[in-house]
Biopython code that builds the backbone (N, CA, C, O; Angstrom):
import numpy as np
from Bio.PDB.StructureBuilder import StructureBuilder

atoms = [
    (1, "UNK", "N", (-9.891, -4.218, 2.166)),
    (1, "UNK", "CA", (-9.618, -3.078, 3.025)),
    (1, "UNK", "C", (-8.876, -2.037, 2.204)),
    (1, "UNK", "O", (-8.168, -2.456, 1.288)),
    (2, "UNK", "N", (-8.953, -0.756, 2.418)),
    (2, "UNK", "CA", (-8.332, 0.600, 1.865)),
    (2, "UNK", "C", (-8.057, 1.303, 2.751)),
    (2, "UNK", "O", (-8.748, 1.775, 3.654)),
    (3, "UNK", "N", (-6.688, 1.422, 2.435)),
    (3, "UNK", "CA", (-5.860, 2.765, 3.125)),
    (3, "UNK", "C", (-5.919, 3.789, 1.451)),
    (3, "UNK", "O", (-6.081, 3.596, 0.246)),
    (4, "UNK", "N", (-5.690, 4.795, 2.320)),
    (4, "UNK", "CA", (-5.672, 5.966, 1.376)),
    (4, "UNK", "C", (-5.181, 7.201, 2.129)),
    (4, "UNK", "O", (-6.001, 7.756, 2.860)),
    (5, "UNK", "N", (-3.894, 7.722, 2.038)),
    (5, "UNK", "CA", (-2.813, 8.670, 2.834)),
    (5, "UNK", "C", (-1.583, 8.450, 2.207)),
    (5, "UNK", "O", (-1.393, 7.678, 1.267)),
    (6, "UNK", "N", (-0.845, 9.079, 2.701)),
    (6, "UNK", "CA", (0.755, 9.666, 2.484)),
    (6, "UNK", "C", (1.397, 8.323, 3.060)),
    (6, "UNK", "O", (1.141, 8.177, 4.256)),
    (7, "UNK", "N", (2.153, 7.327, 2.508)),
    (7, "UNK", "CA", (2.624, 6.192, 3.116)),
    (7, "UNK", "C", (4.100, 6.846, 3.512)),
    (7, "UNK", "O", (4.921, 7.290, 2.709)),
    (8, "UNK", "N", (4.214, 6.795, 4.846)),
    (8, "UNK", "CA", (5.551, 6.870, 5.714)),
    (8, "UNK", "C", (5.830, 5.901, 6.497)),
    (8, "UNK", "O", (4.953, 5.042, 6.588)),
    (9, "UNK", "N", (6.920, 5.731, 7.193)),
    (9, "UNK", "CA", (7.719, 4.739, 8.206)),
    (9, "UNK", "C", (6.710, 5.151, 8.955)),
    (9, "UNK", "O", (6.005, 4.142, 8.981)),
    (10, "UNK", "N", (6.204, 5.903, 9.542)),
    (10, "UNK", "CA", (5.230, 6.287, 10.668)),
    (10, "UNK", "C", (3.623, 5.462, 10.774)),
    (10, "UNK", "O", (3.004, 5.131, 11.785)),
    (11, "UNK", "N", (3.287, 5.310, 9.427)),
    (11, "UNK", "CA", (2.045, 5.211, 8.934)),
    (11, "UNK", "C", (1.839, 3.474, 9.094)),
    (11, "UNK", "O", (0.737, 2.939, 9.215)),
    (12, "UNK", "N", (3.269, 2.683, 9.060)),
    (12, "UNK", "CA", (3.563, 1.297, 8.980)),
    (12, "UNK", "C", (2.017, 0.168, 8.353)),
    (12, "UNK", "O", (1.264, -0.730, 8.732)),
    (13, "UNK", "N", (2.360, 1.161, 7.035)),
    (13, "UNK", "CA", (1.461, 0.741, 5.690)),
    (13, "UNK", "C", (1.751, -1.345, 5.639)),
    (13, "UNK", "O", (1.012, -2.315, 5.469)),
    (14, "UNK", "N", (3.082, -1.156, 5.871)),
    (14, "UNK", "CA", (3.939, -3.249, 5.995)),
    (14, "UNK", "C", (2.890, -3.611, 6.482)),
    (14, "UNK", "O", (2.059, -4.089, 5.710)),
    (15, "UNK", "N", (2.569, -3.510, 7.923)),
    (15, "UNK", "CA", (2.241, -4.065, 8.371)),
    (15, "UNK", "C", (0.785, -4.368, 8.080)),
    (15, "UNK", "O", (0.352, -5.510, 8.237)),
    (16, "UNK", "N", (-0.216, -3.064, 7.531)),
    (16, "UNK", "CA", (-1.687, -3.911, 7.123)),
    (16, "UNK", "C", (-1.579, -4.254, 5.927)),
    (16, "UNK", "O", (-2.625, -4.668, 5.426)),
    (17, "UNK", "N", (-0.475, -4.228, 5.131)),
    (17, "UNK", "CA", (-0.626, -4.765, 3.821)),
    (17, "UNK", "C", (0.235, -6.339, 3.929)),
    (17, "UNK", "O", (0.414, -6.951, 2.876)),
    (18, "UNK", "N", (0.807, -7.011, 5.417)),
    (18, "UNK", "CA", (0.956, -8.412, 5.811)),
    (18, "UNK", "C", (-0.049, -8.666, 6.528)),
    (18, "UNK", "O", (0.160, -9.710, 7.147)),
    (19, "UNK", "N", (-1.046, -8.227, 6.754)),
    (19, "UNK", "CA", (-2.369, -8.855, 7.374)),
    (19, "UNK", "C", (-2.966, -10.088, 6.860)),
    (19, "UNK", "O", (-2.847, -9.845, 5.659)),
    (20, "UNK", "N", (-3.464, -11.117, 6.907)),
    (20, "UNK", "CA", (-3.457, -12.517, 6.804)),
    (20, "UNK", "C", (-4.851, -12.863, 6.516)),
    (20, "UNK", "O", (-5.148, -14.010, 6.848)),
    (21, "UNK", "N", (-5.830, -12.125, 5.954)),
    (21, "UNK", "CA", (-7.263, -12.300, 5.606)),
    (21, "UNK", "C", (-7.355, -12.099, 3.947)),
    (21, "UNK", "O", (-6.689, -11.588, 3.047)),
    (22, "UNK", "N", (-9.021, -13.070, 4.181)),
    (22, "UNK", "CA", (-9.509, -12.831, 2.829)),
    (22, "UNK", "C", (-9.315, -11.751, 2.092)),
    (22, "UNK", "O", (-8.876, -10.812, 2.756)),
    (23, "UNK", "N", (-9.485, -11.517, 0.909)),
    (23, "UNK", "CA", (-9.439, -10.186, -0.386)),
    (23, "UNK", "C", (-8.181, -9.964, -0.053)),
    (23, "UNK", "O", (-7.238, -10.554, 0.474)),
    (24, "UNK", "N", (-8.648, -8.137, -0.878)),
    (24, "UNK", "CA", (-7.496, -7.359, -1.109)),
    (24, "UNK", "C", (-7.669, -6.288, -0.641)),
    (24, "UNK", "O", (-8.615, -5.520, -0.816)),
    (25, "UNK", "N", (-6.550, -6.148, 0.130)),
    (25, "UNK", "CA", (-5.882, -4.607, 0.887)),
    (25, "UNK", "C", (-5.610, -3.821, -0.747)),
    (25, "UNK", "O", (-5.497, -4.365, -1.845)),
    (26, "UNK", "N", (-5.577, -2.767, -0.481)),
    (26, "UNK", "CA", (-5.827, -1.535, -1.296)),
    (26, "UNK", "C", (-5.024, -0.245, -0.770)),
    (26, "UNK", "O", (-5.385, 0.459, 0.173)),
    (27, "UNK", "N", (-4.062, -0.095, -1.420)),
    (27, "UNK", "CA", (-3.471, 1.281, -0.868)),
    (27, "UNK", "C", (-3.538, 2.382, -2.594)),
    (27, "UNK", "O", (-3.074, 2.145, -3.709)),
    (28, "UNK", "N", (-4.466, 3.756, -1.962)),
    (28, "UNK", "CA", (-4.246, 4.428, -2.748)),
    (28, "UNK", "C", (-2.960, 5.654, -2.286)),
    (28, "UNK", "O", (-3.439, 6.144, -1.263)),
    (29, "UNK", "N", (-2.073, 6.114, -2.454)),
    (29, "UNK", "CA", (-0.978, 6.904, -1.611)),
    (29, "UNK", "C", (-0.208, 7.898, -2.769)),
    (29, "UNK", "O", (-0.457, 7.956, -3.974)),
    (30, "UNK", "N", (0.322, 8.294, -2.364)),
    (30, "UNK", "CA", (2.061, 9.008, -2.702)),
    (30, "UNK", "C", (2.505, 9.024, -1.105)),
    (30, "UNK", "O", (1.836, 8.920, -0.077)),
    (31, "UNK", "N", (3.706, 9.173, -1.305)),
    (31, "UNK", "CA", (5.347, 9.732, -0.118)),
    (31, "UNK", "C", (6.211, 9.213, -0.425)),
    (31, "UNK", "O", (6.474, 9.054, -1.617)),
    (32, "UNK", "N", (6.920, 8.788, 0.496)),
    (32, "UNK", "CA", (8.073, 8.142, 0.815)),
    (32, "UNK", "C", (8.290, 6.856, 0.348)),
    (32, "UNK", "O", (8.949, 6.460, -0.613)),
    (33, "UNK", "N", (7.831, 6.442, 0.928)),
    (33, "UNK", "CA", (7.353, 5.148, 0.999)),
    (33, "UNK", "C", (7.044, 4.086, -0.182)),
    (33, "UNK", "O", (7.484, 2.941, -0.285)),
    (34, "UNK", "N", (6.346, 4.636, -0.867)),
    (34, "UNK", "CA", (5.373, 4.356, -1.836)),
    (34, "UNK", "C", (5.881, 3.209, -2.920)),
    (34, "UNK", "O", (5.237, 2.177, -3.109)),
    (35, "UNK", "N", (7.441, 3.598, -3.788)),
    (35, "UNK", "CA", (8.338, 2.634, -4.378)),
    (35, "UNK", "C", (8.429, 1.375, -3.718)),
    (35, "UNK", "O", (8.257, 0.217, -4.100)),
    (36, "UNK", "N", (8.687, 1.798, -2.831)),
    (36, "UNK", "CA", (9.082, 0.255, -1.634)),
    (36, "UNK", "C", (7.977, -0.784, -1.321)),
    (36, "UNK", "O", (8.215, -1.950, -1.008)),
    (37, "UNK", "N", (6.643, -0.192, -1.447)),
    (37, "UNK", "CA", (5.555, -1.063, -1.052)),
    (37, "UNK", "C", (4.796, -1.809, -2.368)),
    (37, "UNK", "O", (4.113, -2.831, -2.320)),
    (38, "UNK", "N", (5.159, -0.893, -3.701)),
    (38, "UNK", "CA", (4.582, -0.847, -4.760)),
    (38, "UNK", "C", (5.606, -2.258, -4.743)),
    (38, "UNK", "O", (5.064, -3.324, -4.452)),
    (39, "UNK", "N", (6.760, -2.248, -4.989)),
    (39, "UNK", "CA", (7.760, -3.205, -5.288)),
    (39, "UNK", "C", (7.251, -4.972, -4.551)),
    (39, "UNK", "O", (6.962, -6.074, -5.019)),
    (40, "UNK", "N", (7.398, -4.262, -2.982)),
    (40, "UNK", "CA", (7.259, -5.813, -2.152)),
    (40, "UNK", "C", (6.462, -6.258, -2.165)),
    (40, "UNK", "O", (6.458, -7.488, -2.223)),
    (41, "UNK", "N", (5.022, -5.361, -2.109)),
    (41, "UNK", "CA", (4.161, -5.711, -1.949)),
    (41, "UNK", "C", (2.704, -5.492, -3.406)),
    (41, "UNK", "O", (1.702, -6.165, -3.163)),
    (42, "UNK", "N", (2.670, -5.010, -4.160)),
    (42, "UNK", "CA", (2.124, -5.607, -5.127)),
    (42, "UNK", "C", (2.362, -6.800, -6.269)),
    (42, "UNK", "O", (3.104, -7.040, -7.221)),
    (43, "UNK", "N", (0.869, -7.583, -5.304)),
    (43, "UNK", "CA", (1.004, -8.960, -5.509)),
    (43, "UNK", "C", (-0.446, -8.840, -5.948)),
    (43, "UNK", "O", (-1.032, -7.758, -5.966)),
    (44, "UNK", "N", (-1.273, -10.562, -6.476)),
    (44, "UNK", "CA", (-2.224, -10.657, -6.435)),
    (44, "UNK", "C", (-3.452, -10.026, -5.841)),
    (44, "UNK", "O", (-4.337, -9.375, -6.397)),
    (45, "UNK", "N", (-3.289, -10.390, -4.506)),
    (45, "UNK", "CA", (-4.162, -9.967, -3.779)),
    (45, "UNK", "C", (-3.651, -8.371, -3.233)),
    (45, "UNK", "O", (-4.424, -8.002, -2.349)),
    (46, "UNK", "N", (-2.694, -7.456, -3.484)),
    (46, "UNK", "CA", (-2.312, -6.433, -3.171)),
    (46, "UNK", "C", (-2.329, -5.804, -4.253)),
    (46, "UNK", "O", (-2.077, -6.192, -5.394)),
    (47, "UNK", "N", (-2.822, -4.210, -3.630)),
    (47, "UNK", "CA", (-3.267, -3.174, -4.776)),
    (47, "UNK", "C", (-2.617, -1.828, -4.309)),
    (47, "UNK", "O", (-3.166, -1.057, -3.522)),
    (48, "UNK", "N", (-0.951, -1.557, -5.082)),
    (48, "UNK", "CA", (-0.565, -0.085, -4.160)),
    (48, "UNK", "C", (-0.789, 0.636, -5.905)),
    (48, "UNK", "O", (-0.562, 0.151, -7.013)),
    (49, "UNK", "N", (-1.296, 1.894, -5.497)),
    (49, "UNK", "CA", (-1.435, 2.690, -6.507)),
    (49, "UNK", "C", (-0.980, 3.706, -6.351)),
    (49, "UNK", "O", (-0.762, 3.908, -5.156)),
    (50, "UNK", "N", (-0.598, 4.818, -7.230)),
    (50, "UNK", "CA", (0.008, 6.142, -7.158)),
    (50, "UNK", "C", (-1.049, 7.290, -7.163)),
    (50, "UNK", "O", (-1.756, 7.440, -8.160)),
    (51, "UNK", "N", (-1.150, 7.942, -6.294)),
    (51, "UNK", "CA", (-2.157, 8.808, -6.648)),
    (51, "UNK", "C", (-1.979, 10.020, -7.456)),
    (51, "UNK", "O", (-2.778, 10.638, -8.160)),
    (52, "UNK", "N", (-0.582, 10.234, -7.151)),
    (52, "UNK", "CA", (-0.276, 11.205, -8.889)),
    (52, "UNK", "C", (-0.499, 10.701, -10.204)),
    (52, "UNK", "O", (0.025, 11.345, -11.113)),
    (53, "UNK", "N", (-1.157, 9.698, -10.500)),
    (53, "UNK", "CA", (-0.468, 8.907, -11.883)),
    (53, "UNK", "C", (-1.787, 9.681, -12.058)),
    (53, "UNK", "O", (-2.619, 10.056, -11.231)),
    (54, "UNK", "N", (-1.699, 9.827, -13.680)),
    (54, "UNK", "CA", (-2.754, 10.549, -14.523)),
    (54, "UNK", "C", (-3.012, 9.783, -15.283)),
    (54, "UNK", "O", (-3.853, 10.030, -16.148)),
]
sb = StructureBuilder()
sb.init_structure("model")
sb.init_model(0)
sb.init_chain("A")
sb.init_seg("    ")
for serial, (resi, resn, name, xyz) in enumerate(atoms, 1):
    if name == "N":
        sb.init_residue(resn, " ", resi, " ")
    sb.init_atom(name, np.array(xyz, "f"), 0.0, 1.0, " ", f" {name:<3s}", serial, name[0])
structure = sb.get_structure()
């Protein structure tokens, strides 16, 4: 699965990136947010990326 948006408290990115299925969730993003999910949550099966990175 892929999200791809501005990750905010609003957007509650946590929660589909603790979803409990096969593969890998996929977040492409910048915001707020973004440090915090990159940190907890890139794991194996988790993919947070920066969309500024060049």
């Amino acid at each position: 699965m892929v999200y791809m948006g501005r990750t905010s408290v609003e957007k509650n990115i946590k929660a589909f990136l603790s979803l409990e299925m096969p593969g890998t969730e996929l977040v492409m993003s910048d915001g707020p947010d973004l440090a915090m999910l990159k940190q907890k949550f890139s794991q194996e099966e988790n993919l947070v990326m920066d969309l500024r990175q060049k």
